[in-house]
N, C-alpha and C positions, 0 to 999 in steps of 0.2 A: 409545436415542433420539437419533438424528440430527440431531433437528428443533432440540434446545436448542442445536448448535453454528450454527443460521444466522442473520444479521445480521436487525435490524427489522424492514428494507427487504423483506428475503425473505420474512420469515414475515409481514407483510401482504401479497405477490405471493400466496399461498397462500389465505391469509382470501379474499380478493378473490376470484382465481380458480374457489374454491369457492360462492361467493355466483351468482357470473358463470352458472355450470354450471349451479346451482338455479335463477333465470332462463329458458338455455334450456331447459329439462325443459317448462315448461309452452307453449313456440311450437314445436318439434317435431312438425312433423306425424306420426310414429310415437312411442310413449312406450319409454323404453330397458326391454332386456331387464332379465327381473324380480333376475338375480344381479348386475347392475350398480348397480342401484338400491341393493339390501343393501349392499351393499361399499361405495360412496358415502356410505350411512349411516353404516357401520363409521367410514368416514373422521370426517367429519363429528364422529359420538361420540365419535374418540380427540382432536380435536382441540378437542374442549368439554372430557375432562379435563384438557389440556395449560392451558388457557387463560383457561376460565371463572372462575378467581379472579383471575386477571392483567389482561388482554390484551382480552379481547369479553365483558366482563358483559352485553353485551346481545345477546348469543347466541341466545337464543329468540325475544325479539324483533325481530332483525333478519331471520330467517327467518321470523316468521310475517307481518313485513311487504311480503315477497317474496312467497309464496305466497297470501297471503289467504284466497278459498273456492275459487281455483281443483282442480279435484280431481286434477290430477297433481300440483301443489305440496302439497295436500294430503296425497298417497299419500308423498311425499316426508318431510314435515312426523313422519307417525306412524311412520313406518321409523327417521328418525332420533332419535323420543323411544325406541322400543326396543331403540334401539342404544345408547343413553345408559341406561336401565333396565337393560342386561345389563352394561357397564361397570360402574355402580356396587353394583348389588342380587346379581346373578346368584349363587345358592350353589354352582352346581355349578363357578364360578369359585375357584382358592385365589389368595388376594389375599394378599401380605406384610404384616405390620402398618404397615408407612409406606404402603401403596396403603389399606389399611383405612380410614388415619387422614383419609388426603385425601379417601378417599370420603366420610366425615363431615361431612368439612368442606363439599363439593361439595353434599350432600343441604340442610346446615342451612342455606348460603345461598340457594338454593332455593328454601328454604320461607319467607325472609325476602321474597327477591326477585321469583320470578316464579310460584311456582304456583298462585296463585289468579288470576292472567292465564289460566296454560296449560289451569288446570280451565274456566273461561270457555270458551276456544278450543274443547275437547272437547265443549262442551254445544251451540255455536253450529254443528260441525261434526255433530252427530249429527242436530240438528233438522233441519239443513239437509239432509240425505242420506238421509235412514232410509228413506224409502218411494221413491227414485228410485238410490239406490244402494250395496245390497248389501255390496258389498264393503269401499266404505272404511267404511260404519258399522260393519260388526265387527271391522274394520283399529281403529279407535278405541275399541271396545266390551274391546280386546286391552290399547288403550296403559291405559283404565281400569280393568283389572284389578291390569294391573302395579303400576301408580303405587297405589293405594288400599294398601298392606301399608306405605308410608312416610311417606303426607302425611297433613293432618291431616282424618281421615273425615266431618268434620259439611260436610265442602266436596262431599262423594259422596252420603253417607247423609242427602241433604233429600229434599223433598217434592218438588221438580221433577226430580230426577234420578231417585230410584226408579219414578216415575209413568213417566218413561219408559222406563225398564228395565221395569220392567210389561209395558206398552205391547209393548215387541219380545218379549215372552214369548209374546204369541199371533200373530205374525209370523214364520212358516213359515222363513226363508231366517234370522232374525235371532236364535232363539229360541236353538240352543246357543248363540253367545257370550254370548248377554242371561244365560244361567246362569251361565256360567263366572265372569261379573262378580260376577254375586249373590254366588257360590261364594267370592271374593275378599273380597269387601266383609265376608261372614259370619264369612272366618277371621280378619279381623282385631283383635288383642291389645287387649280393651278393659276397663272395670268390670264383675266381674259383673253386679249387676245393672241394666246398661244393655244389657250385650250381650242376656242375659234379653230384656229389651223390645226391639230391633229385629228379635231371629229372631222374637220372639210376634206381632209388627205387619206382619213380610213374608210369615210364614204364612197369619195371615188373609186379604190380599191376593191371596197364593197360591192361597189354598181359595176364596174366590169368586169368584176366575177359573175356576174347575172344573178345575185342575192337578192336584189329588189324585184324582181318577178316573182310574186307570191303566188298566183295563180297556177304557176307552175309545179311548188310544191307540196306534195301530200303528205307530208311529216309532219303531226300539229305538235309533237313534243319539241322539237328541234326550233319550229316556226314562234312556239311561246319564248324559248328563252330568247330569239331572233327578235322578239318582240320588245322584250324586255331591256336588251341592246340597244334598240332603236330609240325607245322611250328614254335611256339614259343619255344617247344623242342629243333627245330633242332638247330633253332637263337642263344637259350642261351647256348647249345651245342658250337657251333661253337665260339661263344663269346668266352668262356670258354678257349675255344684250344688256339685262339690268345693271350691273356693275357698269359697264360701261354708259350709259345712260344717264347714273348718279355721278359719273364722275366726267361727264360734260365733250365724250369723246364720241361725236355725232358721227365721225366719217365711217367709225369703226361699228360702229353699235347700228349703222345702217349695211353696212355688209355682213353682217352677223343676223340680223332680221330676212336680209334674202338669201342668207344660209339655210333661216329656219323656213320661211317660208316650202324651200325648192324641198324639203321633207315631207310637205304635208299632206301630197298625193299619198303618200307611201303608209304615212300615220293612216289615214282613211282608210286605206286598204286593209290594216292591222286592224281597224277601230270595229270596222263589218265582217272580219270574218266568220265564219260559221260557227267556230270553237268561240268559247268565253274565256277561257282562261286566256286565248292568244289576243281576246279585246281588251281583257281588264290589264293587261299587263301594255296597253299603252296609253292606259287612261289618263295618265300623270300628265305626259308630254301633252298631251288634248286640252286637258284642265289650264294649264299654266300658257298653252297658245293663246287659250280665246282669256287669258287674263290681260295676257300682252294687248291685244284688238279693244279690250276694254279702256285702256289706257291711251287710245292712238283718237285722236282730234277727227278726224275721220277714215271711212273706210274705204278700200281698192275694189273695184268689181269684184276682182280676184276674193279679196279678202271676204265679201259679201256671199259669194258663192261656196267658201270652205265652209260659214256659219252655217250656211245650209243644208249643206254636205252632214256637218255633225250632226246636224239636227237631224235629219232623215238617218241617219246613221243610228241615235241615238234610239227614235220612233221603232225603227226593226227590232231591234238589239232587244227592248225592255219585254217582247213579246215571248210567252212561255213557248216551248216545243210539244211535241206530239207527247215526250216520255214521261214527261214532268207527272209526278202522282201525288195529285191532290190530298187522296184520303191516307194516306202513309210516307208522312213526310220524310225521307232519310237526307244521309249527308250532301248527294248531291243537289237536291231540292235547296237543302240549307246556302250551299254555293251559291247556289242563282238568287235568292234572296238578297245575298251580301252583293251581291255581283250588280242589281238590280238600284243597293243602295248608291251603288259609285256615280251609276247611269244617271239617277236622282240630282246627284252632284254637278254633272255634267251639264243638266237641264237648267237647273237654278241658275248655272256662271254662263250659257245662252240667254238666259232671262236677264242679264244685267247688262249682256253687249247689245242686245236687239231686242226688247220686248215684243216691239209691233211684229217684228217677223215672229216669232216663238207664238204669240199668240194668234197669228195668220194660218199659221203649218198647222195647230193644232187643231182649229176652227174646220180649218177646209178636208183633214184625217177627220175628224169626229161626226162632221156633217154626213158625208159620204159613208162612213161604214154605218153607223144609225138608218140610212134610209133603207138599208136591205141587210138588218141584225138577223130575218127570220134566217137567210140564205146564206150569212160570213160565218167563217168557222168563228169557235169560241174565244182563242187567245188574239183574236184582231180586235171583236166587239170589246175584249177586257181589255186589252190595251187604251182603245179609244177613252173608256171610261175612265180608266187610271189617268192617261193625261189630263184632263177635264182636271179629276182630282190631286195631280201636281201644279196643277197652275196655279193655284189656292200658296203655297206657300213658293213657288217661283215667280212671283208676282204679289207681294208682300204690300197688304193692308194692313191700317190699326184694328184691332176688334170685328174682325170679319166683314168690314165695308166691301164689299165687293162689288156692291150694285147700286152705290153711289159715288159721285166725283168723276174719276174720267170718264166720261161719255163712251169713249168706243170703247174701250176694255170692258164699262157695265154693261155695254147692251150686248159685246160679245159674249161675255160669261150668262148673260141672261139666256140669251137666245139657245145657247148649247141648253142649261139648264132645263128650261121648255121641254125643247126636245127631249131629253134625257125623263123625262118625269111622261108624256103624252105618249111616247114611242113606244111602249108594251116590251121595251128591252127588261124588264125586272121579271118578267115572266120565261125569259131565256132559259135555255134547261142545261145551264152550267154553274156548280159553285162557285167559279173563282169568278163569273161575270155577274152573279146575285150579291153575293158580299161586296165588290167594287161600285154596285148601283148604288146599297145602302150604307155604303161609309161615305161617299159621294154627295148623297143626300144630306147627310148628315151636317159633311162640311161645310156645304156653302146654305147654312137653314135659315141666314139671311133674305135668303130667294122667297121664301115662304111669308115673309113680309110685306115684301115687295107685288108678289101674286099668289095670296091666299087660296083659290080658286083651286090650286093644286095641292092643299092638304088632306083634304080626301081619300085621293089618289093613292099617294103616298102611306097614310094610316092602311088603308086599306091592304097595300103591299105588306107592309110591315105583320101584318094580322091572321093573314093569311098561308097558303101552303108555299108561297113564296118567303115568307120571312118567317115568325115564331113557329110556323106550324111545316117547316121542311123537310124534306126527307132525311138531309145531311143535321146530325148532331153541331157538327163543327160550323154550318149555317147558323141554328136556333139560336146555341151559346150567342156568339157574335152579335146577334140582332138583338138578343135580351136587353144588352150593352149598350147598343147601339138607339133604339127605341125607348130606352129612359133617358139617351142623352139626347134625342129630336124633341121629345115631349118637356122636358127643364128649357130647352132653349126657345121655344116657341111660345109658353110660359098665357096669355092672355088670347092668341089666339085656337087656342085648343077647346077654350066654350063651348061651342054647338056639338062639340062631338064627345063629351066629357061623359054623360050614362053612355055612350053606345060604346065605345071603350071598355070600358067599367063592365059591361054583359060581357062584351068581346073575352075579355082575357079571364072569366071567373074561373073556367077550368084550370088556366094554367096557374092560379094561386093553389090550388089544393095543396095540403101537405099529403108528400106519399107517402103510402101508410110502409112501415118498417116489415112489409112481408119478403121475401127475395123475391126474385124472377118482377117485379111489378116494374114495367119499363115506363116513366112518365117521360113528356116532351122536355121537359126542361131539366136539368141540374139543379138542386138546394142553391147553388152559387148563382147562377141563372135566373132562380127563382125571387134570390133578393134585391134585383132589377125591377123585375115587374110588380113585384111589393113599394119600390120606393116611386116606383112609375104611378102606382093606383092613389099612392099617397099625395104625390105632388102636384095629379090631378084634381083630388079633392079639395086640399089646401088653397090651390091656386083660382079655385074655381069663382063664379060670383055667386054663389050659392050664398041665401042667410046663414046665418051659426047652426040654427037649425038641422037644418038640411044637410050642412056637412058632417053633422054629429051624426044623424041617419047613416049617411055612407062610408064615415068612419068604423061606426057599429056592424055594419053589413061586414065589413075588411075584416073585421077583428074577430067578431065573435065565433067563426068558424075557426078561427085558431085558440082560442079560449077553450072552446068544447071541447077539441081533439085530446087537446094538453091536457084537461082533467082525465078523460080516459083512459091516456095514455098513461099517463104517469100511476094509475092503478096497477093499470096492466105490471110495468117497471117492480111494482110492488111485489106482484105475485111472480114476478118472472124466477125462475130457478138457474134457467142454461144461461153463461155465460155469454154468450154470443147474440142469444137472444135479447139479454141486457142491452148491448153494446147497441144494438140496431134502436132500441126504446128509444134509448140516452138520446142518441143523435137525434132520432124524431123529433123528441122534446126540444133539443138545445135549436133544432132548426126554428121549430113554430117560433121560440122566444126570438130567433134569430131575427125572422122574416117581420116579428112585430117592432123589436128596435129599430129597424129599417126604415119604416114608415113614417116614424117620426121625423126622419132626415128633412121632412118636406115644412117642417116651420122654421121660421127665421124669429128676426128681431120683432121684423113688422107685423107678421101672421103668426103669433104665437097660440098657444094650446089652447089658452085660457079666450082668445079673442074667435078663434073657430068650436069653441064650444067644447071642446076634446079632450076635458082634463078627466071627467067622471071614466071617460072610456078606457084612459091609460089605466087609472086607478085601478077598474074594474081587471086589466092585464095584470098589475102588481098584486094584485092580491090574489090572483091565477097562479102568477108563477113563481110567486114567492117559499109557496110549502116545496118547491122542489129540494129546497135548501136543507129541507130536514131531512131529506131521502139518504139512506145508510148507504144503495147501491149507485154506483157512476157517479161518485161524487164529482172529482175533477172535472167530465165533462159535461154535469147541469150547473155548476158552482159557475165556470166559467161565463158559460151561456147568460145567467140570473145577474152576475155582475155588470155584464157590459149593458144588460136595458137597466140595470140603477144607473148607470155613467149617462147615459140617455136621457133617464128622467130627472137627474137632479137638474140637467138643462133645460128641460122640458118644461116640467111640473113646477119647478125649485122648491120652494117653501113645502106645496101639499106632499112632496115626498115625505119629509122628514119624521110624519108619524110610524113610516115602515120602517127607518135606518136601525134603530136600536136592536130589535129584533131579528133582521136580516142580518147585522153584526154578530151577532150573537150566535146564530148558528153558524156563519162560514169561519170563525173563531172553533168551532169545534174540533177535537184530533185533525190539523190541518197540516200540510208537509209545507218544506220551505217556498216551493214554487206559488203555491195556494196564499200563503202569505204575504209574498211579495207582490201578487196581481190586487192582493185585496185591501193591500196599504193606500194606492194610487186612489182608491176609491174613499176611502177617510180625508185623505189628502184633500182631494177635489168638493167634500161636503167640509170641511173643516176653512179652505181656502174663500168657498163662496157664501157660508152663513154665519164665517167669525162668530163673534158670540152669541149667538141665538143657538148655536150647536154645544156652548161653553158643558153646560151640565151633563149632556151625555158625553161628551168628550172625557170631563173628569171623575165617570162613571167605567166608561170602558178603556182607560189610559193603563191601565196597571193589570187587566185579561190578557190586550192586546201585547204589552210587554214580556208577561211574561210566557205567551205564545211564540213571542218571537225568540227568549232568551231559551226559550226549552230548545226549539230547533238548530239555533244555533249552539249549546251545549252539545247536540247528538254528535258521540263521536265518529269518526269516519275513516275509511282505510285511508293509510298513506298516499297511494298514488291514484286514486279516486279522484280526478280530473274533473267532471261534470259535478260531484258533491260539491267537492272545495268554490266554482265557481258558483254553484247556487245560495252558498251560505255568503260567498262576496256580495252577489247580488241582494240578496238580504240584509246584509250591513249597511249597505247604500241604501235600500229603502227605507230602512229603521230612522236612521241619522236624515232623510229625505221627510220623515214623518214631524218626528222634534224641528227640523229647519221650518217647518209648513206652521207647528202649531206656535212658534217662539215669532215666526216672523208676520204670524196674522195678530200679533199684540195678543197672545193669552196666554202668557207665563205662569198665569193662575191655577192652567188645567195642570201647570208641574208641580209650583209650589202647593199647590192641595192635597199632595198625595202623601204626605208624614213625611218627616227627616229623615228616614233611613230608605225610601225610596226615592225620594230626591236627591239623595246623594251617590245612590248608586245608576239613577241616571246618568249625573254628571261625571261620575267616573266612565262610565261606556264613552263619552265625551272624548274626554280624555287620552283614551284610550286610542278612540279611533284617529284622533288627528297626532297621536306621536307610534303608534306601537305597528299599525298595519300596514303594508307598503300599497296602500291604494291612494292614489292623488287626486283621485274625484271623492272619495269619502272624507278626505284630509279636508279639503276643501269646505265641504258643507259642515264639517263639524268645527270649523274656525267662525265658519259662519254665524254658529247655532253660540258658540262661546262670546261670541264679539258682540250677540243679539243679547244674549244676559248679562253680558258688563254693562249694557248699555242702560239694560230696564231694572236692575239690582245691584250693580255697582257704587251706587253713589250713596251720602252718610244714610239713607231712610229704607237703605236695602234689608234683605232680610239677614236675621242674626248668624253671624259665622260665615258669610258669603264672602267677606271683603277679604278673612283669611285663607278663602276658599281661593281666590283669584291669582292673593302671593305665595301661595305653596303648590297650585296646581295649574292654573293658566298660564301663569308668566313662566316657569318651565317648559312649557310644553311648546311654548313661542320657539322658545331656542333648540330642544331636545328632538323635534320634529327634523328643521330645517339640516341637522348634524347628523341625521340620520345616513347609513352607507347606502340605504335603500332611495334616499331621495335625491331622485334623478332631473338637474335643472335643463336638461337637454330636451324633457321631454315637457310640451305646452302644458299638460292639465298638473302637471306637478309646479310651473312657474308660477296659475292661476292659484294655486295649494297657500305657493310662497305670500304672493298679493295679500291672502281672505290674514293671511297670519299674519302681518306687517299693521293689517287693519285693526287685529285685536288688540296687539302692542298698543296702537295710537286711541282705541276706546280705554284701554285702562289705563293711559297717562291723563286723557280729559277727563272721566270720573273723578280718578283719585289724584289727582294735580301733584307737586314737588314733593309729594308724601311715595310716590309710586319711583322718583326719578334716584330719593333717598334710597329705598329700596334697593334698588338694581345698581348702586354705587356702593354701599354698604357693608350689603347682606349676600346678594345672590352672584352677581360675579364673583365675588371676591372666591364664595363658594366654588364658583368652575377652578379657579386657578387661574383667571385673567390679570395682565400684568395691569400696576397699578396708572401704568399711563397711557395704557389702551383704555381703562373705564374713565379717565377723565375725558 
């Protein structure tokens, strides 16, 4: 704020000149464009919070006695109450709590001061305007919405302001803000049962206006906000009941329930109409009725009939329209999606007031439309199916039981099931009712348990021009997906069909070769589906070790070949582009074979199906990519992720490739290259501890100072993306020493000569007092706390113990003093913790010799008074 460094003088030039401004606005022969006006407000606003307790308490009124009924003064007048509304009310504003405090302040003198003037002024401005000018009456019908949620409501809610709010309801041009108002007036926080009585006394008024006749109106913008009205009826309604309910006022809380009840024709009506936007907008009031029914000991006929209502309300509603376009999804698609999830919502909190009925309506919809799929248009057969597949999580089992324990609900879901799989509905020539069969299927794979008989069926779906093989892209993808998760969860009984599978899908594993124009069925992403699918059939299979090493071999070794070829090719490539397409090919095949391993576990590991020779024979395939001059970053990447794979996999038989795979992704590498390629040390250093000891403190001092040349490279100033990839390189660095200090091998440090161990332990140093990073602070307190631990004590190594009092124990304190550390913020508190713990490791090492110290020698050194260090 600028403004508080200027003299009296200046900041009434300002007052003044602003007044001056609002003046000419109404002699202007042209009125100023309409973003000038805003912004003038904005002024205006900031300058009522600067001032309005200080300076010009007569704020409002010196402006409305400029403006008067002129209507560009007055266009002025409601710009700047809304600008002053949004300064102090605004939630989507975060206000500091000292702006909070003032805002309080701001509001309560206010209401001392001047707003039953400014409600006056609103009422004299709406009279004045309403049949002759449009615009500013619902410019004011705006400012009274705002303002009603803070001031005090019996100054809105009389008999001459709502008559006129009435009044603009059947006024064509005035009617949506006249709601919006109501809409306001209604949410506002009042006594049960008072609120009670104003929504019971605006309804009546309502109703013999003839507003609750929807059928009669063809206005869907007027009928959403209308909507929206009603929904905040039913909201504060229902509020209403609860409060009263908790606080044991049964006489009142029961006329308040057939307040809301006598709405709920009207909600219904809102709930089906034909637009979405005028359904979703009473979905609230819907949701929080049938919570009330959920709560109620038993139901009324009545009450049993609305659930039904919803329900069949709800069955329409979720069904697509004729426009809807599938293959080109835009925003309105995206609407009904959202729109779609609320309806979802609506389903579940039916499923918890009446299962049996929920699961009745859907049974007797799903039967019926299924027996004549060839002849229902497409969005009824999809609906049918989508219910089926909402019941699954509105009807909530443990671990997918669906077709065991309650009897009639399994034999219900069984029996749709059946049907669903026998009916020839998957052959339907719609995508949105193919993809709803097989996520369907998917869901309840339980069933296939239950009656095996029909896996077949289903395989065979999935395999065909119905699923992998369909016309729509946006089919294939999905099933890819889809189809490795039916085949993991079916898991033992996929046996008899495991080679026919396996032939089935051989063309869709091909790598596509890197020519343009070549259109294969699947996507690379797609494709690494059906690679984990071929894998977890093998794996899973009762095949001997034998046999699956066979079919392991068959998977693999067409991607072995390609990859040698390939990557010749890469060799001899010249055109840039033409690289680029190699690269990918290569980094796919490697991709598609790390995949495949996904399919071992603890219990079926590599070594127990026979599979280790095969990987091997992969790593020694794709490992020469490593030396390839061209695409490095994207073969590097690729060759990384199957080592992260194998050391899982293989473990130990890795290890004779690590050295050498290190060794060349260590070559001219960039930061990013280095930070992906530490994770991978990390993870072989984490899981063979010392058996990894000797190439570790082989390649401990390459690896460092790979990473100290990168981050020495100097970089522009305001180079955003640099500065953060050299952070993240700090963090991995100080992530490398915490991995190698904290698997017990201090060895791989102290073997590297004194003058490299010490310039480690300064980078140390460094990082937990000089960088304002609280996740690097942290692991380097760590990494210091871990060598006090294992060289701290009398048998440590020589010079370390002065190493701890000239540079640890400062840096405890120097760290935490720093202006950069921020204890507001959580990873800088966990920073504070790792440093509180190195303190207490180097009092246990070095005992009353350490406490000497820091009484002594090194406070005394800060200038700590002498009766603080006792």
């Amino acid at each position: 704020f600028r403004y508080s460094e200027l003299t009296e003088v200046q900041q009434q030039l300002i007052r003044e000149t602003l007044v001056t401004w609002l003046q000419a606005q109404m002699l202007n022969p042209q009125p100023e464009k309409t973003f000038i006006r805003n912004k003038a407000a904005q002024v205006f606003a900031l300058l009522f919070v600067t001032e309005y307790l200080t300076k010009w308490p007569k704020f409002f009124f010196d402006i409305l006695s400029v403006v008067d009924l002129n209507p560009r003064g007055v266009d002025m007048y409601l710009r700047i109450l809304m600008a002053v509304d949004a300064e102090l009310v605004d939630r989507d504003v975060v206000h500091t709590s000292e702006e909070a405090r003032r805002n309080t302040l701001l509001k309560d003198t206010m209401r001392e001061q001047c707003v039953p003037s400014l409600v006056e002024s609103w009422y004299q401005i709406l009279q004045n305007y309403q049949y002759n000018n449009s615009e500013l009456t619902c410019q004011c019908l705006e400012v009274v919405g705002a303002y009603v949620s803070w001031i005090d409501l019996s100054l809105i809610a009389n008999e001459r302001f709502i008559n006129m709010l009435l009044g603009h309801m059947s006024v064509e041009v005035l009617r949506e803000e006249a709601c919006d108002c109501l809409f306001e007036i209604v949410n506002k926080g009042m006594d049960p049962i008072d609120k009670t009585k104003l929504v019971e006394s605006l309804c009546q008024v309502l109703q013999s206006a003839g507003l609750f006749s929807i059928d009669q109106e063809d206005d869907v913008d007027f009928l959403a906000r209308f909507s929206k009205l009603v929904n905040g009826m039913g909201q504060a309604l229902i509020a209403s009941w609860t409060k009263l309910v908790k606080n044991g006022d049964i006489k009142s809380a029961q006329d308040t329930l057939q307040a809301i009840e006598a709405k709920v024709a009207l909600m219904l009506q809102l709930l089906i109409h034909d637009d979405d936007d005028i359904s979703s907008n009473i979905i609230g009031f819907c949701y929080d009725y049938l919570h009330i029914l959920k709560q109620l000991s038993a139901l009324s006929d009545q009450q049993k009939a609305n659930v039904e209502a919803i329900m069949l309300a709800v069955m329409k509603k979720l069904t697509y329209d004729e426009e809807y376009n599938f293959e080109n999804e835009g925003e309105d698609e995206a609407m009904f999606v959202e729109y779609r999830k609320q309806l979802k919502l609506l389903l579940d909190r039916l499923a918890q007031v009446s299962p049996e009925l929920l699961l009745a309506s859907v049974r007797r919809v799903f039967n019926t439309t299924l027996q004549n799929w060839q002849t229902t248009r497409f969005m009824e057969v999809e609906v049918a199916i989508r219910l089926l597949y909402m019941l699954a999580e509105a009807l909530p089992v443990s671990h997918g039981a669906h077709f065991s324990g309650d009897v009639t609900k399994a034999t219900a879901l069984q029996d749709m099931m059946r049907t669903l799989v026998t009916s020839g509905v998957s052959a339907y020539q719609h995508t949105s009712v193919t993809l709803e069969f097989f996520e369907t299927v998917v869901r309840y794979e339980k069933f296939f348990a239950v009656e095996p008989q029909h896996i077949p069926t289903v395989l065979m779906a999935f395999l065909d021009h119905r699923g992998l093989r369909h016309t729509s892209p946006k089919v294939r993808s999905r099933t890819a997906y889809l189809f490795s998760r039916f085949v993991k969860s079916l898991n033992k009984q996929m046996n008899p069909f495991i080679e026919d599978v396996l032939n089935r899908i051989q063309d869709l594993l091909e790598l596509s070769p890197p020519e343009n124009g070549y259109q294969a069925l699947l996507s690379s992403d797609d494709q690494l589906f059906i690679y984990e699918t071929a894998g977890v059939l093998i794996v899973n299979s009762e095949y001997s070790a034998e046999r699956k090493q066979v079919l392991m071999r068959n998977l693999l070794t067409p991607l072995m070949e390609k990859f040698k070829v390939l990557l010749e090719k890469l060799m001899m490539a010249q055109d840039e582009d033409r690289q680029m397409a190699l690269a990918d090919c290569l980094n796919h095949a490697v991709g598609f074979a790390s995949r495949t391993s996904k399919a071992f576990s603890n219990k079926q590991t590599v070594k127990q199906c026979g599979c280790s020779e095969v990987y091997l024979d992969c790593l020694q395939t794709f490992l020469p990519a490593l030396s390839c001059p061209l695409q490095k970053e994207v073969l590097r990447s690729g060759v990384r992720t199957f080592l992260h794979r194998m050391i899982i996999c293989l473990e130990e038989e890795v290890l004779p490739f690590i050295p050498s795979a290190s060794e060349h992704m260590l070559k001219d590498c960039e930061a990013k290259d280095l930070q992906e390629f530490i994770p991978l040390i990390n993870q072989i250093t984490a899981k063979f501890k010392t058996q990894v000891s000797p190439f570790l403190q082989q390649m401990f001092m390459p690896l460092l100072h790979a990473i100290f040349e990168v981050l020495l490279l100097p970089a522009e100033e305001n180079d955003q993306s640099a500065a953060l990839e050299k952070q993240m390189l700090r963090r991995s660095y100080f992530a490398f020493l915490q991995t190698v200090t904290g698997s017990g091998m201090s060895e791989v440090i102290a073997n590297q000569g004194a003058q490299n161990v010490e310039r480690v332990l300064f980078t140390v140093i460094q990082g937990a007092v000089d960088y304002p990073d609280p996740i690097a602070q942290k692991t380097c307190f760590i990494i210091l706390s871990k060598l006090v631990e294992l060289w701290g004590g009398k048998d440590g190594p020589v010079g370390f113990a002065d190493f701890v009092y000239k540079h640890i124990v400062p840096a405890c304190f120097l760290a935490p003093l720093k202006q950069t550390f921020d204890l507001a913020d959580a990873q800088t508190v966990l920073a504070l913790s790792e440093c509180a713990v190195t303190l207490k490791t180097i009092h246990l090492k070095r005992g009353p010799e350490c406490i000497q110290y820091l009484q002594q020698e090194y406070l005394p050194s800060l200038q700590v008074a002498p009766e603080i260090i006792q």
